[in-house]
C-alpha positions as CSV (number, residue, x, y, z in Angstrom):
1,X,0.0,0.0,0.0
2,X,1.0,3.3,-0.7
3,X,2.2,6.0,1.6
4,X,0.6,8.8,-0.1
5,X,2.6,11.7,2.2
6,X,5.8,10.2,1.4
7,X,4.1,9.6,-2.3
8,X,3.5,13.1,-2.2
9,X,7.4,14.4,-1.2
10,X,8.6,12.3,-3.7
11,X,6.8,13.5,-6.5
12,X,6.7,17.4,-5.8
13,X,10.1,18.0,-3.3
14,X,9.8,21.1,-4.3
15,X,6.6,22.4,-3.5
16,X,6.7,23.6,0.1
17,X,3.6,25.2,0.1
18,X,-0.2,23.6,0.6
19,X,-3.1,24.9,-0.2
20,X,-4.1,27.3,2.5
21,X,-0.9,29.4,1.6
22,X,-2.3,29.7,-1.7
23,X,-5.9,30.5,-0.7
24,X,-4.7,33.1,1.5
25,X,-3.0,35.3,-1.2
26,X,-6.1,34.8,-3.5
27,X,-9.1,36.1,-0.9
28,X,-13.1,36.3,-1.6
29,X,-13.9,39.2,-3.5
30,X,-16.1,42.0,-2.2
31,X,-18.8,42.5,-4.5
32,X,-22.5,43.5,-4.5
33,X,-25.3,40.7,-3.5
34,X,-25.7,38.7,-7.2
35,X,-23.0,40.3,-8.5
36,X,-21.1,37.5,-11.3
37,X,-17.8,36.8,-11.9
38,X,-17.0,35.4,-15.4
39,X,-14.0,35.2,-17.5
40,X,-12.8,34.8,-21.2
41,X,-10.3,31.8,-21.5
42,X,-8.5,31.4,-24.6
43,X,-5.6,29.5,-25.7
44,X,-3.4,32.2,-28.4
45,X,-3.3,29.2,-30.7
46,X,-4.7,31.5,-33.9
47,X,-7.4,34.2,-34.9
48,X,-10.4,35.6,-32.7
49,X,-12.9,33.2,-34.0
50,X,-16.9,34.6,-34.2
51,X,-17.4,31.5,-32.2
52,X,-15.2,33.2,-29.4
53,X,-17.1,36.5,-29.7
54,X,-20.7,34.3,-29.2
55,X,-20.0,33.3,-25.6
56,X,-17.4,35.8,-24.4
57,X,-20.6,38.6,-25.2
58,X,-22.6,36.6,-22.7
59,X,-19.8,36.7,-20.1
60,X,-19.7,40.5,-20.6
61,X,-23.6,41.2,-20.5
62,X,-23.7,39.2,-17.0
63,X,-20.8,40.4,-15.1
64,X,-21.3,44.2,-16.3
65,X,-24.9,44.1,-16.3
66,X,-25.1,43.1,-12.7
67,X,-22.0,45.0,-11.0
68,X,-19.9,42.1,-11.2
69,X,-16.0,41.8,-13.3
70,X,-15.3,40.2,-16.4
71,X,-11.3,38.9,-16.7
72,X,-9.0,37.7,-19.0
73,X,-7.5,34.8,-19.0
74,X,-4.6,33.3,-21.0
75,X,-4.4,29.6,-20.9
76,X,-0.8,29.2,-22.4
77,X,0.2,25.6,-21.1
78,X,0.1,24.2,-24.5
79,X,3.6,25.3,-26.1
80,X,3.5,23.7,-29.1
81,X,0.0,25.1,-30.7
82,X,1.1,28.5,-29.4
83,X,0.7,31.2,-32.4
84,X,3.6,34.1,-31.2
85,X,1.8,37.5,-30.7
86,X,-2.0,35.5,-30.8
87,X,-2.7,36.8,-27.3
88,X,-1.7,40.7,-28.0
89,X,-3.6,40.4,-31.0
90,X,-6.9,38.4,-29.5
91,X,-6.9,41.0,-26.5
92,X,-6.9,44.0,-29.5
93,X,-9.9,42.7,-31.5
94,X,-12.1,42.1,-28.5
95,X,-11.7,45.4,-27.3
96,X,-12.4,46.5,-31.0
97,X,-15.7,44.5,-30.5
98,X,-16.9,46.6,-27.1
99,X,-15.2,43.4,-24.6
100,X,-13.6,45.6,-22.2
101,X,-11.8,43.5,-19.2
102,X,-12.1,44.9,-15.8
103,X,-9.0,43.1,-14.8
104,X,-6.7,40.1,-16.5
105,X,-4.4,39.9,-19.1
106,X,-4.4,43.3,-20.5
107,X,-1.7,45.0,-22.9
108,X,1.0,47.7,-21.2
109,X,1.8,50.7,-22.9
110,X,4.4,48.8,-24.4
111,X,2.6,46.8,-26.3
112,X,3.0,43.5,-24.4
113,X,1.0,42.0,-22.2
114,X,1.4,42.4,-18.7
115,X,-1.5,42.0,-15.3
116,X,-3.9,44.1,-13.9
117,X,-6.1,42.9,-11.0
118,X,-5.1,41.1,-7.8
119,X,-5.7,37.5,-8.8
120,X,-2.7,36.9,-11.4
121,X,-0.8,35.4,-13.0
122,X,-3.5,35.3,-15.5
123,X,-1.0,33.2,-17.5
124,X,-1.4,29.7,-17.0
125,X,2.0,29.6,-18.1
126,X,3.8,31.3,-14.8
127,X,1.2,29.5,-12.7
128,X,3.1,26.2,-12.6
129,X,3.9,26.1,-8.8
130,X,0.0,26.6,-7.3
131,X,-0.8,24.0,-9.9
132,X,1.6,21.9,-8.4
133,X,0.5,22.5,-4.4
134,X,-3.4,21.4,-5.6
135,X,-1.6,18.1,-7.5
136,X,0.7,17.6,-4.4
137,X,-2.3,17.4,-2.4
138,X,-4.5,15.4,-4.4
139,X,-1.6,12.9,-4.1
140,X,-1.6,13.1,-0.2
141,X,-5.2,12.2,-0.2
142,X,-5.1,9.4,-2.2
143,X,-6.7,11.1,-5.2
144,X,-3.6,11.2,-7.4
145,X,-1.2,9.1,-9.0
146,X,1.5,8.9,-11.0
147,X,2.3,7.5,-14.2
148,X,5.3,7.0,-15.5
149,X,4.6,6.9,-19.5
150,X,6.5,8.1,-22.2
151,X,5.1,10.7,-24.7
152,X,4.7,8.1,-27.6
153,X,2.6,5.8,-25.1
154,X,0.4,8.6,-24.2
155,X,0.3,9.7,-28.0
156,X,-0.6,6.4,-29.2
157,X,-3.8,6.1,-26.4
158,X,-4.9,9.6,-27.4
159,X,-5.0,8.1,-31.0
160,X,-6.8,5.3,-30.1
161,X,-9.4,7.2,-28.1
162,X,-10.2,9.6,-31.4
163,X,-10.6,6.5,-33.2
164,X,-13.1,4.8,-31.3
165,X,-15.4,7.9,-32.0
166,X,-15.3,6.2,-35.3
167,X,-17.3,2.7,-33.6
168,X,-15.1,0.7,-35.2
169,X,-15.3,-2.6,-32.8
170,X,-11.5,-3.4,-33.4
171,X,-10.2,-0.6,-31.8
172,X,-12.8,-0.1,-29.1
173,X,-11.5,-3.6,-28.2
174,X,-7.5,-1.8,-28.5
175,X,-8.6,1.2,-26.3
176,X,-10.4,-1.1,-23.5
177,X,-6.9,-3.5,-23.6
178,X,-4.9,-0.4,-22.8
179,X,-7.8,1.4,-21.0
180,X,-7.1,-1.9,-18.7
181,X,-3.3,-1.5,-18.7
182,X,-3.7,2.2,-17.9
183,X,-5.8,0.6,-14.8
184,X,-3.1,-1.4,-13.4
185,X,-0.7,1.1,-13.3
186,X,-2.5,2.0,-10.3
187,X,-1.2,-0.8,-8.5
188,X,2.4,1.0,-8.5
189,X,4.4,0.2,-5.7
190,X,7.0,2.5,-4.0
191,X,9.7,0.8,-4.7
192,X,8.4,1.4,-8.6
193,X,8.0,4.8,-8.1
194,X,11.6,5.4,-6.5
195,X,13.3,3.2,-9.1
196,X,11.5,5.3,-11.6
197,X,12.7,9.0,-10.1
198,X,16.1,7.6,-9.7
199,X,17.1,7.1,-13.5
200,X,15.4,10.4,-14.4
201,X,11.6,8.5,-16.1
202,X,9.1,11.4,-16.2
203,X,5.9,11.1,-15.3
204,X,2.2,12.1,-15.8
205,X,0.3,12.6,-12.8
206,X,-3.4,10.9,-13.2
207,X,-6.1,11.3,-11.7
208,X,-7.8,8.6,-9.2
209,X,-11.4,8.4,-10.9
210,X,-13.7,7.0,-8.5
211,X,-17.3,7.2,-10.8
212,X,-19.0,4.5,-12.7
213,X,-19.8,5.3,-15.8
214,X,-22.9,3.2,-16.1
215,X,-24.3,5.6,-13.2
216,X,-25.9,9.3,-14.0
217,X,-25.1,12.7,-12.8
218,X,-28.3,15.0,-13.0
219,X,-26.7,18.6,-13.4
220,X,-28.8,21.9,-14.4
221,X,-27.0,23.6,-16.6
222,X,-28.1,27.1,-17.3
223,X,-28.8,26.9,-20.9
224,X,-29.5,23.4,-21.4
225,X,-31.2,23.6,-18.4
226,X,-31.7,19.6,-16.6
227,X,-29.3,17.0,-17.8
228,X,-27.7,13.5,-17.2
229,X,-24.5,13.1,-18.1
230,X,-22.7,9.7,-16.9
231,X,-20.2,9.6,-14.3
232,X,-16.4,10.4,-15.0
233,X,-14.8,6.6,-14.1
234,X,-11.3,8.0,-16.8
235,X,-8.4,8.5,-14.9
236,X,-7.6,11.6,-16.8
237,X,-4.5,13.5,-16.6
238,X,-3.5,16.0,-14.0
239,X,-0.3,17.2,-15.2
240,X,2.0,16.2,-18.1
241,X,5.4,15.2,-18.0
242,X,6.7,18.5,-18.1
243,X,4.4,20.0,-14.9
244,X,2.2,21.8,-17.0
245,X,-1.2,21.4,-15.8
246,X,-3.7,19.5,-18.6
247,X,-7.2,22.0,-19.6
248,X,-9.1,20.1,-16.7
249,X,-7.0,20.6,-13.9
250,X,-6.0,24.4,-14.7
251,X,-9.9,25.2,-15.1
252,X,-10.7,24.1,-11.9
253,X,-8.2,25.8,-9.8
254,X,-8.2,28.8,-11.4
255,X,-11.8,29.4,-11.5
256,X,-11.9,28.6,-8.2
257,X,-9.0,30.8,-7.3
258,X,-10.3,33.6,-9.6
259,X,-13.9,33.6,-7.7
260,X,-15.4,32.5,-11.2
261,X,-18.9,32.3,-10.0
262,X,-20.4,31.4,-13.9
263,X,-18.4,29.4,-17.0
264,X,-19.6,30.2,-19.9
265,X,-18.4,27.8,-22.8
266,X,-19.7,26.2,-26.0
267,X,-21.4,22.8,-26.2
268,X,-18.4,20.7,-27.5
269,X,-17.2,20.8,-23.7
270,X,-20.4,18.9,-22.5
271,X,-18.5,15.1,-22.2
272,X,-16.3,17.0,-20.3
273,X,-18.5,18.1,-17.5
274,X,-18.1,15.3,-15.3
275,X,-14.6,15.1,-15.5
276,X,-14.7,18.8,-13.8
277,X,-17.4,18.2,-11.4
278,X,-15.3,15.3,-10.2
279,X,-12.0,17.5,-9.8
280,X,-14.1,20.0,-8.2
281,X,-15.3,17.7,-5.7
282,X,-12.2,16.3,-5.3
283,X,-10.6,19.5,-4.6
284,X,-12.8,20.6,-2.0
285,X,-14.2,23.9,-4.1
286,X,-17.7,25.0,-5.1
287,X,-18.7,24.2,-8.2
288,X,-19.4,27.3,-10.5
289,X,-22.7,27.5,-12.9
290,X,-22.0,26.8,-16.3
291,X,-23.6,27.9,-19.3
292,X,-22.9,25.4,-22.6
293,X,-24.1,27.4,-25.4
294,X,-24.8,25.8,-28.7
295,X,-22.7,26.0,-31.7
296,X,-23.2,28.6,-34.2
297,X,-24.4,27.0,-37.2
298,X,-24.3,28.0,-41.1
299,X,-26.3,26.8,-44.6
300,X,-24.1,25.0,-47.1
301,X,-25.0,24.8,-50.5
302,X,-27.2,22.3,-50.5
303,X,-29.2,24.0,-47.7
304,X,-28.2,21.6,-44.9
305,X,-27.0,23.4,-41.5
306,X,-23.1,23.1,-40.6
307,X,-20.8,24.2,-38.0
308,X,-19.8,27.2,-38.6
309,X,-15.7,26.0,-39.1
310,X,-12.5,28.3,-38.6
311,X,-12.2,28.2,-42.8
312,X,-15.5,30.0,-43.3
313,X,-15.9,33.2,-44.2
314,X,-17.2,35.1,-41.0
315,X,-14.9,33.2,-39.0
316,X,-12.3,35.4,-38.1
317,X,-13.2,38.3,-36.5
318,X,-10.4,39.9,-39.3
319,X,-12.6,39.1,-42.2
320,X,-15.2,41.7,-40.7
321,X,-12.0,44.3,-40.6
322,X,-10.8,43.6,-44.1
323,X,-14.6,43.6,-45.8
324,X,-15.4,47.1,-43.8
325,X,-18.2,45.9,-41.2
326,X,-18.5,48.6,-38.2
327,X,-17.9,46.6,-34.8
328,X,-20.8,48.0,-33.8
329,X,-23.1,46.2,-36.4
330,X,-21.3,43.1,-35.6
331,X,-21.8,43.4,-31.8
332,X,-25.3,44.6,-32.4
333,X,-25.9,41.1,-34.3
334,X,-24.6,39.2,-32.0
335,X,-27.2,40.0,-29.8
336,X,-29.8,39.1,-32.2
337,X,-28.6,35.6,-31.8
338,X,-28.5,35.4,-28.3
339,X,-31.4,36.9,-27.1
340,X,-35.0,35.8,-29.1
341,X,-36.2,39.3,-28.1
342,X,-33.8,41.7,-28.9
343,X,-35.0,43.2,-31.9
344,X,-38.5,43.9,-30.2
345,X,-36.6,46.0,-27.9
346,X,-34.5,47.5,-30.5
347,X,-37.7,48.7,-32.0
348,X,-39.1,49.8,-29.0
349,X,-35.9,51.5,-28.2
350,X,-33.9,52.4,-31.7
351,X,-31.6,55.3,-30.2
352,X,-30.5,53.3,-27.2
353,X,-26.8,51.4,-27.1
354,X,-27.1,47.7,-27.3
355,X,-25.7,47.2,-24.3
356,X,-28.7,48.6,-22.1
357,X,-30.6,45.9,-23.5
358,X,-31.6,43.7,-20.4
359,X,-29.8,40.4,-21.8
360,X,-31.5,37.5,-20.4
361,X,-29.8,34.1,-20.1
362,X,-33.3,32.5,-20.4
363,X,-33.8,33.8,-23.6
364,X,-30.8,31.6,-25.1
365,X,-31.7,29.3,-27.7
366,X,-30.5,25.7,-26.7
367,X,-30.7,24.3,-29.6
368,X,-28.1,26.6,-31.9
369,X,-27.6,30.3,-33.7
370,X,-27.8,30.2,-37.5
371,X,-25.0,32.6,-38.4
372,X,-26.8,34.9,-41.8
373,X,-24.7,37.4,-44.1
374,X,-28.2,38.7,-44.8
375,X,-29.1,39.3,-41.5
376,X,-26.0,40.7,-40.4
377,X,-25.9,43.0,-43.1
378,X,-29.7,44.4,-42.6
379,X,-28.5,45.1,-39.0
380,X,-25.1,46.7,-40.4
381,X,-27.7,49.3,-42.5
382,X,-29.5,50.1,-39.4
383,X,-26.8,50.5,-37.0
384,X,-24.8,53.1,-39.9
385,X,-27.8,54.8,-40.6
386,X,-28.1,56.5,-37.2
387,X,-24.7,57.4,-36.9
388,X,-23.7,61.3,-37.2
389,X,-22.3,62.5,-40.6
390,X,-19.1,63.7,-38.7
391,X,-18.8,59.7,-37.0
392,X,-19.5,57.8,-40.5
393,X,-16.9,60.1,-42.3
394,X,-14.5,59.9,-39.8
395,X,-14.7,56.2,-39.7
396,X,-15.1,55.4,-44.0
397,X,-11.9,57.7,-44.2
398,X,-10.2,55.7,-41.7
399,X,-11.1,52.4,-43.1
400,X,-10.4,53.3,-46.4
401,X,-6.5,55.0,-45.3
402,X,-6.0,51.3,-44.3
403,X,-7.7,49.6,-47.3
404,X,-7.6,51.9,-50.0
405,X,-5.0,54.5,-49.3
406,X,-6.1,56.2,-52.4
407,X,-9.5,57.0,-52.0
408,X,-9.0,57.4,-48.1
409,X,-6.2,59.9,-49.3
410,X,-9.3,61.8,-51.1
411,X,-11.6,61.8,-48.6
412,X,-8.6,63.3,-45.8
413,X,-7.7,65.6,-47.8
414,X,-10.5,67.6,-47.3
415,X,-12.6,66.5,-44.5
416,X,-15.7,69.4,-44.3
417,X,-16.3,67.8,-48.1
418,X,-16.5,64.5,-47.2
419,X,-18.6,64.8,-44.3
420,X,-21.4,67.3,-46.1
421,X,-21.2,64.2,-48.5
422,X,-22.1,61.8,-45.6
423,X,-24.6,64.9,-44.3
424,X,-27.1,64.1,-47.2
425,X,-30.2,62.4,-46.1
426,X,-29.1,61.7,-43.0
427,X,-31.3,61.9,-39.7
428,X,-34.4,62.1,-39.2
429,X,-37.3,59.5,-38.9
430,X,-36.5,57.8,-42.0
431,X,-32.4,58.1,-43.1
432,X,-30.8,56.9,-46.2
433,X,-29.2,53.0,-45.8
434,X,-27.0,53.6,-48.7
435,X,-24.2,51.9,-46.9
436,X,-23.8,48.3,-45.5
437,X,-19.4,48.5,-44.9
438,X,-17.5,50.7,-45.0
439,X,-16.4,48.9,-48.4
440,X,-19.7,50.6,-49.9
441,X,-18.6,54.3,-49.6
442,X,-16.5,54.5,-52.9
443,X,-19.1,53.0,-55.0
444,X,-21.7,55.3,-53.1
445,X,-20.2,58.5,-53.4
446,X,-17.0,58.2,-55.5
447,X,-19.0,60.3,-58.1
448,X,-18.2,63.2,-56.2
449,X,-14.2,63.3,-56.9
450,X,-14.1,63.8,-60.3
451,X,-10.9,61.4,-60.5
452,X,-13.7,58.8,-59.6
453,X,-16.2,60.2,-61.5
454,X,-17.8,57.8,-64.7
455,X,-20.6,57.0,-66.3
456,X,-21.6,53.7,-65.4
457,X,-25.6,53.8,-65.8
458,X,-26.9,55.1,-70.0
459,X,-29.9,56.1,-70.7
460,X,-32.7,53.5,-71.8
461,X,-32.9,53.3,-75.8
462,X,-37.0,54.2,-75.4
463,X,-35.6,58.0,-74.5
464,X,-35.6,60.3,-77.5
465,X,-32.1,61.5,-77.2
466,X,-33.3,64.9,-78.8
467,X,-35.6,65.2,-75.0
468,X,-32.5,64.6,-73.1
469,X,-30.5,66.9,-74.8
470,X,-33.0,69.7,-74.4
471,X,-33.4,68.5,-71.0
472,X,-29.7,69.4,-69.9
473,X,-29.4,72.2,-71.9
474,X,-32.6,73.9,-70.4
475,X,-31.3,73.0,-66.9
476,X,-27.9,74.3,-67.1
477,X,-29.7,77.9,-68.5
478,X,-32.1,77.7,-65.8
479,X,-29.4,76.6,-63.0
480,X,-28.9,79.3,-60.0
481,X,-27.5,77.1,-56.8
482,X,-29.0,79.9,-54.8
483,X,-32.7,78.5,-55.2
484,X,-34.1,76.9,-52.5
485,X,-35.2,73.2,-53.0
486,X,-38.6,74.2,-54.4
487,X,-37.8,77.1,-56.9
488,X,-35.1,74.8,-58.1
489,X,-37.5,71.2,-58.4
490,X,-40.4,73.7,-59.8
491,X,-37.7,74.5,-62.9
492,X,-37.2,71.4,-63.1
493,X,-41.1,70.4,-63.8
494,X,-41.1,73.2,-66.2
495,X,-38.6,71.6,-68.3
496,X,-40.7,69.0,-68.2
497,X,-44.0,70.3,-68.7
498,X,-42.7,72.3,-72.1
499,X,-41.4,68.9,-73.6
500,X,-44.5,66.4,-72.5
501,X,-43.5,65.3,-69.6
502,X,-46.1,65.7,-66.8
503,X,-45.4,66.8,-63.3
504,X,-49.0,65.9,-62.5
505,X,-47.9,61.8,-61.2
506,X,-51.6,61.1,-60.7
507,X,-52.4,62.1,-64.1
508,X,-49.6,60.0,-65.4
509,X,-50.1,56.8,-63.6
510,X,-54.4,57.3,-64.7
511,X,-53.2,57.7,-68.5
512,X,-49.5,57.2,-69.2
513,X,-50.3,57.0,-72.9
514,X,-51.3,61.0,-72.9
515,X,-47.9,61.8,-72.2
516,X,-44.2,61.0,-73.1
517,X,-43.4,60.9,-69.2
518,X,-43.7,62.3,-66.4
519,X,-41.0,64.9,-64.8
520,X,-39.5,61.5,-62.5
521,X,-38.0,60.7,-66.4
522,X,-36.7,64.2,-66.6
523,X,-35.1,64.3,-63.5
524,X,-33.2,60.9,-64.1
525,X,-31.6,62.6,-67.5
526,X,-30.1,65.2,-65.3
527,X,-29.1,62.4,-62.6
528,X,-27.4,60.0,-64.8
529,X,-24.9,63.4,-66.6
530,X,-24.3,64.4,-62.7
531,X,-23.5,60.9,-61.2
532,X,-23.7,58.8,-63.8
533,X,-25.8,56.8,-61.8
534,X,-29.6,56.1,-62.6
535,X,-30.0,55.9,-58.3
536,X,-28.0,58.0,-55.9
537,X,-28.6,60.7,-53.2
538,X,-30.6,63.4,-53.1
539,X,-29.8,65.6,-56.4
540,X,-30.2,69.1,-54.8
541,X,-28.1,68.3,-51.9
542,X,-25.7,66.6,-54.5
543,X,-25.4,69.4,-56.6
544,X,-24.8,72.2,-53.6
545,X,-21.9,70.1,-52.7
546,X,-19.9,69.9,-56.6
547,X,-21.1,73.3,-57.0
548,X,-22.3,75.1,-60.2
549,X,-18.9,74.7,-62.1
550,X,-18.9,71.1,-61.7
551,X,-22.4,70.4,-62.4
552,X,-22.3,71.9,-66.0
553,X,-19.1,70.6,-67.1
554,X,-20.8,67.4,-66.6
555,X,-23.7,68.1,-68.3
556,X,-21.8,69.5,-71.1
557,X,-19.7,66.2,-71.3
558,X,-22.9,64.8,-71.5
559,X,-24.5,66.5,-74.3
560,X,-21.0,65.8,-76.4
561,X,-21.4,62.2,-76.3
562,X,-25.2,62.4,-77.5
């Protein structure tokens, strides 16, 4: 039989700590009654997946909506899928996308990341040795083991356990053989263990499962809400060979540590649950509420619903950068997906910020989000259409610096132009939605630098050319930028009215045939030689803004080419 406190020396000499050390520089927090605690936990293996954004906007909406803190936390402890700058970059985008950290892993003013709060490391990295006291005693109590496997052993079960996924009755039979050999490594003896720390053997240290996996756990879990889930009898590993703790192990004590009071994670870690209600139980902490929130989903083109994968567009948070989405429109869509009633309160309340929307964890859909272009770019519409003229010009000439230093070159140059640009039809009950990105801009209002300036819409072959040309050349005659709005539109119907074509639109939708238009025709031969476009803003507000000069040479270019 073992003796699990000289067990325990053996293994971790160098621990001289135990746990109440370690509880005692990470005290309770003081925060309001109800107030939550959650936490973003990535590994800077890659890009800020949507799929990332989806659950760490329901961590933000619960701790900040009830007084509570939100953290960051870097789980590092796997070396070799580490992406170099990942984390500097992940903690960048969120904050782009309104996930402001009250305390974690944040970036210094020199760019790298250092810790704010009083609950760090928030590395999992340069937390070895408090991983270590928990393992060292789990090993005094009996719950711990070790396992002295090499890396190629433990790689060859790990394959073996994918493959089973597969139901493939040959290696089920494989796993169970080794599942069985893994089981009589409990039976190590001391004199085994000392042997093995004497010529240097590394080890894993393995957890002492005690379930039965034919017997149920009933768990509510805050999204899924009642479930069973069988009981953990896997002696999983603690910490690899190397002292780094293993996903499981790390999770618990730093939650616990942290004050976590709510983990909120996707679905996929469901068949993992168990193994962390045993560690929790086995470690003497209180079990945090966890949220599993269902995968976000997309159409393929057959029609059929897919995970949403790391090679889709939409994925990375970048693509959303790169094809000129606002954040704002991208957080304001992510909250049509999580709550079912969002946009009846966005209705109800279309000039407040999302986030005094009272988010509601019972309003979750259990059964999956079905991430839509469409959608998100009806909401990208709304959200730029209620933005100031000074905020969308500010922002398109931004984007565009980056993207298209050319045109964002134009619109800098002289920015009291390109906001009066951004001015037209803007505000009010009922504003323009001309843009969906900022990627729209230069096709929206590129006609008004002449070095962007083209005809790209001509005129229907039913026109009489002779009309049109009388039409410009009447209009540039008649054309005094001083008019108001009416005195100008009301030369415009007399152009119309001396060449057939009626200002009177209920007369010309009664009896079409009388006439050879109606002054909506006359106006689109002026629009199409001043934009070139048969749609685009306003024309008076167009023309006040090229100016008189502008406005005829166009025309005049025009009339050569008829």
């Amino acid at each position: 039989m073992l003796d699990f406190e000289k067990l325990a020396e053996l293994l971790f000499p160098h621990i001289k700590e135990n746990p109440a050390d370690i509880e005692a520089r990470f005290p309770k927090r003081e925060l309001p009654e109800g107030a939550k605690v959650t936490r973003f936990a990535p590994s800077p293996t890659g890009f800020v997946h949507f799929g990332g954004l989806f659950p760490t906007t329901v961590a933000e909406r619960l701790a900040h909506q009830s007084n509570g803190v939100l953290y960051l936390r870097i789980e590092d402890t796997d070396a070799k899928r580490e992406v170099p700058g990942a984390a500097e970059a992940l903690i960048r985008t969120l904050a782009t996308y309104g996930i402001d950290f009250d305390e974690g892993a944040i970036l210094g003013d020199d760019g790298a990341i250092c810790d704010k709060g009083a609950y760090g490391p928030y590395k999992q990295s340069l937390r070895g040795p408090i991983y270590q006291t928990y393992a060292k005693q789990l090993v005094r109590e009996g719950k711990a083991y070790p396992c002295f496997t090499t890396e190629a052993e433990l790689e060859e079960l790990h394959s073996i356990d994918k493959k089973q996924e597969i139901k493939n009755t040959d290696w089920q039979a494989e796993a169970e053989a080794r599942r069985a050999e893994m089981l009589a490594r409990r039976e190590i003896t001391m004199d085994e263990v000392e042997s093995n720390l004497r010529a240097g053997n590394p080890f894993v240290l393995r957890i002492l499962a005690d379930g039965d996996a034919e017997k149920k756990i009933k768990f509510t879990d805050l999204v899924k809400g009642n479930i069973e889930i069988p009981e953990n009898d896997e002696d999983f590993v603690l910490l690899k060979s190397d002292g780094i703790p293993t996903y499981h192990f790390a999770h618990a004590v730093d939650d616990h540590l942290m004050g976590t009071t709510h983990v909120i994670r996707g679905e996929e870690w469901l068949p993992s649950l168990a193994k962390h209600l045993q560690l929790f139980r086995y470690l003497g902490f209180k079990t945090p509420k966890y949220m599993h929130i269902a995968q976000i989903m997309r159409l393929d083109e057959a029609g059929n619903k897919k995970k949403l994968s790391k090679r889709d567009m939409g994925a990375n948070m970048d693509d959303y950068t790169r094809l000129g989405y606002c954040p704002e429109a991208v957080c304001e869509y992510v909250m049509t997906l999580l709550n079912s009633n969002y946009e009846e309160w966005r209705m109800q309340n279309p000039d407040k910020d999302y986030k005094e929307f009272p988010f509601n964890i019972k309003k979750m859909s259990s059964s999956g989000c079905l991430f839509d272009f469409n959608k998100l770019n009806d909401v990208s519409k709304n959200v730029i259409s209620k933005m100031s003229a000074d905020e969308v010009a500010k922002k398109v000439t931004a984007w565009n610096l980056t993207f298209d230093a050319d045109f964002g070159g134009q619109l800098a140059a002289d920015p009291e132009y390109t906001q009066r640009i951004f001015a037209i039809g803007r505000g009010g009950k009922k504003p323009r939605k001309d843009l969906t990105t900022w990627a729209d801009a230069k096709a929206y209002m590129g006609f008004f630098f002449d070095s962007y300036f083209s005809v790209e819409d001509a005129y229907d072959e039913k026109y009489d050319r002779n009309d049109i040309k009388l039409t410009l050349c009447k209009f540039t005659k008649s054309l005094d930028l001083a008019d108001d709005m009416n005195t100008w539109f009301d030369k415009i119907k007399a152009i119309g009215e001396s060449l057939g074509y009626t200002s009177d639109m209920k007369a010309y939708k009664a009896a079409p045939e009388s006439f050879k238009g109606s002054v909506a025709d006359i106006s689109m031969f002026i629009r199409v030689a001043v934009t070139g476009k048969l749609n685009s803003p306003d024309m008076y507000a167009v023309m006040q803004i090229l100016g008189h000069e502008r406005v005829c040479q166009r025309i005049n270019s025009m009339l050569e080419t008829l």
